[in-house]
Residue, then its C-alpha position, 0 to 999 in steps of 0.5 A: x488684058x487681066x486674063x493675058x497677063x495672068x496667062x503669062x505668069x503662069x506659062x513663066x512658071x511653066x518653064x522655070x526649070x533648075x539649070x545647071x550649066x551654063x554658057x560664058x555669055x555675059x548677063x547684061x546688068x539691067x536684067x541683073x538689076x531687075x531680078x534684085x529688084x523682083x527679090x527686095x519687091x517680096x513682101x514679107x511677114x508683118x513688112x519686117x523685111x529682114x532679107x538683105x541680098x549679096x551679089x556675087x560676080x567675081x570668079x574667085x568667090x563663086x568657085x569658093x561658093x562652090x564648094x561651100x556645101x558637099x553636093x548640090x553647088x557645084x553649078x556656081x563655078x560657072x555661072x555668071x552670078x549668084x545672089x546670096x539672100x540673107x537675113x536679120x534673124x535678129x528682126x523676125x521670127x519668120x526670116x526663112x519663109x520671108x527669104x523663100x519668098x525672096x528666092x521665088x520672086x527672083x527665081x521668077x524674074x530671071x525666067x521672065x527674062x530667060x535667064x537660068x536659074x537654080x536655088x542652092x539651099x544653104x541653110x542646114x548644110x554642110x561642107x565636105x568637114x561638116x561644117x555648116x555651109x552658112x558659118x563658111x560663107x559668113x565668115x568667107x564674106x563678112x557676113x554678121x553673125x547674127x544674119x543667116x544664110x538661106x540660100x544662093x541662086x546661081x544665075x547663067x544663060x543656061x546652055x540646054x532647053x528644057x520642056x515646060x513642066x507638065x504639071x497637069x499630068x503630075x500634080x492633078x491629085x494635089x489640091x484638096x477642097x473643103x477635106x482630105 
């Protein structure tokens, strides 16, 4: 049974792909539910847990989220939600590896349940005005100022299929034992 559920895992993460279009269909809430838990199940540095996750389903606010950054969020315009991941930089120092993290347990439960997904990072870009696309959101969603905004997942039922990654083929020189 170890082996099957660590066999499962990984061909999960096999198929999670980046998706960009998404279909109308709605996501039922217990799935939604289920990846913010994946997400406020992620461990982080010395159990600070300064992540705090926002959930965005209205229309309105996803087309601003949009067109929060100059390229690269465009596909929140037509999904169904996003979760914003933000963090109390006032409470640790490795805020943004613990929000990575937070991203990755998401981003693995919604594949889990097919559910596309994509990682729009926030923090470090900027809109159209080269504004920093984290001021814009805080501001937009009443964000205090001294959390910060890593990144949004956009979340849809993804309207293409894409093949597994075939990470065999492309990642079998990446690992390193003992030397370079």
């Amino acid at each position: 049974k170890r082996r099957q559920n660590k066999l499962n895992l990984i061909e999960i993460m096999k198929k999670r792909r980046s998706t960009r279009e998404y279909t109308n269909e709605d996501i039922p809430p217990e799935i939604i539910n289920d990846i913010l838990k994946a997400g406020q199940l992620a461990p982080s540095s010395k159990n600070i847990r300064p992540i705090e996750l926002l959930l965005i389903e209205d229309k309105n606010t996803l087309e601003f989220l949009s067109k929060s950054r100059t390229h690269g969020s465009t596909q929140l315009k037509d999904a169904k939600c996003a979760i914003i991941t933000i963090a109390d930089t006032t409470t640790a120092d490795a805020w943004i590896e613990d929000a990575s993290i937070t991203m990755t347990h998401m981003m693995l439960m919604a594949q889990y349940h097919n559910i596309g997904n994509c990682w729009i990072q926030i923090r470090m870009r900027k809109d159209d005005n080269n504004k920093l696309s984290s001021d814009i959101i805080k501001e937009k969603l009443g964000i205090p100022k001294h959390y910060e905004v890593e990144a949004i997942l956009s979340l849809g039922i993804s309207k293409t299929t894409l093949p597994p990654q075939e990470w065999e083929k492309t990642e079998k020189n990446k690992v390193h034992k003992e030397k370079y």
